[in-house]
MDAnalysis code that builds the backbone (N, CA, C; Angstrom):
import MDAnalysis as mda
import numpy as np

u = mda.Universe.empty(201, n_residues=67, atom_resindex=np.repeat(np.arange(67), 3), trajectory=True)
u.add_TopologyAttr("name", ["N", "CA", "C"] * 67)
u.add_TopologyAttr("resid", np.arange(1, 68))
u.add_TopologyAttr("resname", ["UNK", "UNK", "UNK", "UNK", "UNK", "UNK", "UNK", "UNK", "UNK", "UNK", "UNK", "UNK", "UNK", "UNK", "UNK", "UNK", "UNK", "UNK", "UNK", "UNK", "UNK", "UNK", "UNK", "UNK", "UNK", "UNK", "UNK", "UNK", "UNK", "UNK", "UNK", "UNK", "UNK", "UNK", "UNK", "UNK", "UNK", "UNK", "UNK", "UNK", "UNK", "UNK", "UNK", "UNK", "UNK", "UNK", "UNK", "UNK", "UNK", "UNK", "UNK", "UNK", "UNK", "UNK", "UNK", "UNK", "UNK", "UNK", "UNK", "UNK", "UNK", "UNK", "UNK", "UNK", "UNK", "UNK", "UNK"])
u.atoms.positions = np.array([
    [-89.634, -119.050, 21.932],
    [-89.494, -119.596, 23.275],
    [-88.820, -118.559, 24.173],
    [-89.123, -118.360, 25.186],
    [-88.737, -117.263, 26.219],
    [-86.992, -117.904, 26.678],
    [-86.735, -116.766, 27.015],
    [-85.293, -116.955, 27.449],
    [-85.239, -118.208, 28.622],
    [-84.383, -119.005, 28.814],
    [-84.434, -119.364, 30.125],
    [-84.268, -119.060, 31.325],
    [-83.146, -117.835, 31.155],
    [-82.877, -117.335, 32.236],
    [-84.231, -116.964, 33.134],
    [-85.280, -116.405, 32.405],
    [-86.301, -115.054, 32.612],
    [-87.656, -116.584, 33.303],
    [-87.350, -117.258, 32.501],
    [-87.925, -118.953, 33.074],
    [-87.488, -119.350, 34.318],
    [-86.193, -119.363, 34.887],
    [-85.795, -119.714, 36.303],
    [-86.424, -118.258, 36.691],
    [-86.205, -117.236, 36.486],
    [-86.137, -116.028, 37.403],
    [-87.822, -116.574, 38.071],
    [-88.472, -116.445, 37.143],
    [-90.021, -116.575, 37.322],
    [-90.425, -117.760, 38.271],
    [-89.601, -119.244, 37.721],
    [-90.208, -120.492, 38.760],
    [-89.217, -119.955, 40.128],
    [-88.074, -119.324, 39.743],
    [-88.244, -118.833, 41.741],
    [-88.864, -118.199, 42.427],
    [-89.600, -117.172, 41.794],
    [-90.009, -116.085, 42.414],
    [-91.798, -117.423, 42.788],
    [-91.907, -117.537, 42.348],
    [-93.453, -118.900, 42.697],
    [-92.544, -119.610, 43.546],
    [-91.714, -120.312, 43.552],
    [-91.165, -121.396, 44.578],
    [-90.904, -120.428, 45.793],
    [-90.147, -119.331, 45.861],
    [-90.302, -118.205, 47.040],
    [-91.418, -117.829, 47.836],
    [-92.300, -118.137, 46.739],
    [-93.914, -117.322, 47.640],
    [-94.609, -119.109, 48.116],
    [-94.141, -119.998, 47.392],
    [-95.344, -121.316, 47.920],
    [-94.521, -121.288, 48.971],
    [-93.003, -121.045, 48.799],
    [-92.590, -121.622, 50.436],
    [-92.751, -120.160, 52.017],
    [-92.509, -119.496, 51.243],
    [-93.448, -118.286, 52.128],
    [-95.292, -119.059, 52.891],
    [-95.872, -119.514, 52.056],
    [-97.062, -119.485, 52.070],
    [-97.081, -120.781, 53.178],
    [-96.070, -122.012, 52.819],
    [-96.222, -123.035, 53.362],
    [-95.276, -122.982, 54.658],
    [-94.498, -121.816, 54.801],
    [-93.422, -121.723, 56.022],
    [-92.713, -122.162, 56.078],
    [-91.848, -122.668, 54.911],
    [-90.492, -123.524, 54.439],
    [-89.369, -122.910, 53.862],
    [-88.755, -122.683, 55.144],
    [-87.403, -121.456, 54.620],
    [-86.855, -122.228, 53.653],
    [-86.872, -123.436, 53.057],
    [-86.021, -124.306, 52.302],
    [-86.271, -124.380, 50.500],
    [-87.903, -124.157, 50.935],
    [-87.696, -123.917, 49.613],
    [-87.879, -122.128, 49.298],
    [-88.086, -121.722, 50.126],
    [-88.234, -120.194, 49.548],
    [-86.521, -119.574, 49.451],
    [-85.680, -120.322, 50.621],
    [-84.423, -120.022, 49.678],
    [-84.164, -120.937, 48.297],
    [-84.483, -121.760, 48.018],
    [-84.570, -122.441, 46.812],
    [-85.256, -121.855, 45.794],
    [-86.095, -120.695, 46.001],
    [-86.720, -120.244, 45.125],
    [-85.550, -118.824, 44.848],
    [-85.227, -118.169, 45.936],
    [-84.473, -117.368, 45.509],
    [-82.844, -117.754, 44.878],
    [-82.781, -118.735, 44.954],
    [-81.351, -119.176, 44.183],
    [-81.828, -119.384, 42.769],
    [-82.782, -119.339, 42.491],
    [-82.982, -119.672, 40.894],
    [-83.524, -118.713, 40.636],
    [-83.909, -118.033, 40.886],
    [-84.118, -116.270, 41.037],
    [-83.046, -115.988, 40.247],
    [-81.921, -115.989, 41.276],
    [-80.769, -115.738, 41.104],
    [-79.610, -116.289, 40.074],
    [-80.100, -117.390, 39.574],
    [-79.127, -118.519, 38.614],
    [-80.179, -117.564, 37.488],
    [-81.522, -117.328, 37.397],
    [-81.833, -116.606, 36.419],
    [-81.967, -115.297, 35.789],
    [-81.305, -114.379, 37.150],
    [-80.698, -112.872, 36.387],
    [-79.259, -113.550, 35.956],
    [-78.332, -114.353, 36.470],
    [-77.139, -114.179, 36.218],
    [-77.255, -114.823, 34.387],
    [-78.277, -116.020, 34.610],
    [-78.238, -116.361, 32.902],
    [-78.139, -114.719, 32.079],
    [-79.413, -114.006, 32.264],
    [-79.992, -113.135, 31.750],
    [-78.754, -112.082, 31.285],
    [-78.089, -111.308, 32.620],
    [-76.696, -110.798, 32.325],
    [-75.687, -111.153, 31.653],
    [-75.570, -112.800, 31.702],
    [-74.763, -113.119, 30.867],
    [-74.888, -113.303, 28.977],
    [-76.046, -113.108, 29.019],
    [-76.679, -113.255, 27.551],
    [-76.880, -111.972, 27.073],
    [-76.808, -110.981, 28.035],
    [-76.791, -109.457, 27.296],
    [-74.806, -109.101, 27.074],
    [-74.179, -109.299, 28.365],
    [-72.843, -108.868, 27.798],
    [-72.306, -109.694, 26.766],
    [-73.018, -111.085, 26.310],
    [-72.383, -111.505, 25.357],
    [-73.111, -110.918, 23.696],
    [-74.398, -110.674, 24.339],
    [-74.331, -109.771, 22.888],
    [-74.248, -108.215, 22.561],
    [-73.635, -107.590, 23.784],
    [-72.419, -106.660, 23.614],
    [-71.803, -106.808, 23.174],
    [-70.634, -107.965, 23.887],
    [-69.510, -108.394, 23.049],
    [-69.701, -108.368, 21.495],
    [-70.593, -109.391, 21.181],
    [-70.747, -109.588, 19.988],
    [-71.002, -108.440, 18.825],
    [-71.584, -107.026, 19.127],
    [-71.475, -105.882, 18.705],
    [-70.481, -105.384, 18.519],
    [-69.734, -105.143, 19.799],
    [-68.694, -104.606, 19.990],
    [-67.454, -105.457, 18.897],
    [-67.468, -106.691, 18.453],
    [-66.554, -107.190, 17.426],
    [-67.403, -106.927, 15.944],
    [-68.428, -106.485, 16.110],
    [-68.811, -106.179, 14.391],
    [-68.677, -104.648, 14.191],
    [-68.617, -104.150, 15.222],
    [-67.954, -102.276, 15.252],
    [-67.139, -102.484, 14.585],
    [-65.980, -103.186, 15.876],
    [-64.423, -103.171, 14.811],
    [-63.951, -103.962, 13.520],
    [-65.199, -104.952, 12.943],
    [-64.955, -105.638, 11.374],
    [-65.163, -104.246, 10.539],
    [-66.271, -103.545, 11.061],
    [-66.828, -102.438, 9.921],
    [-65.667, -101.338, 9.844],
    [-65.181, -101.360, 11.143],
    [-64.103, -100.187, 11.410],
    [-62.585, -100.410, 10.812],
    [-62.228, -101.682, 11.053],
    [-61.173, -102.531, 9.715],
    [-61.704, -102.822, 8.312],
    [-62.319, -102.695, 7.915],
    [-63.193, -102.870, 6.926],
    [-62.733, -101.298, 6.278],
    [-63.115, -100.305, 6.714],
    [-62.974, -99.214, 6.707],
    [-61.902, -98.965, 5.824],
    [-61.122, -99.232, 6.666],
    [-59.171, -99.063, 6.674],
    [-58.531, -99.318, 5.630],
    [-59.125, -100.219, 5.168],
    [-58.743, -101.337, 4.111],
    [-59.039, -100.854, 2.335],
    [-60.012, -99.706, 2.624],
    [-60.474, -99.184, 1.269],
    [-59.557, -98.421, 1.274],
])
């Protein structure tokens, strides 16, 4: 199943252009707020699996220590 984030990014960028198409600043900013709610998912799901690297560095790196 596709990320969700990458799922909002996409139904805004279509809700942006129908309301472009139909002349409805309302929903084409509605399209870009979920645009937007769907890079921020997206960013937030990569620095957390940074994070999550970044704490198995330092198990392997205590791990290390310990021999």
């Amino acid at each position: 199943m596709p990320e969700s984030g990458k799922v909002d990014e996409i139904k805004g960028r279509v809700e942006e252009a129908a309301g472009a198409l139909r002349d409805d600043e309302e929903q084409r900013r509605k399209g870009q707020a979920d645009q937007s709610s769907g890079k921020l998912k997206q960013a937030d799901k990569k620095l957390s699996d940074a994070a999550d690297e970044v704490k198995g560095a330092f198990k392997k790196i205590k791990g290390a220590f310990k021999k």
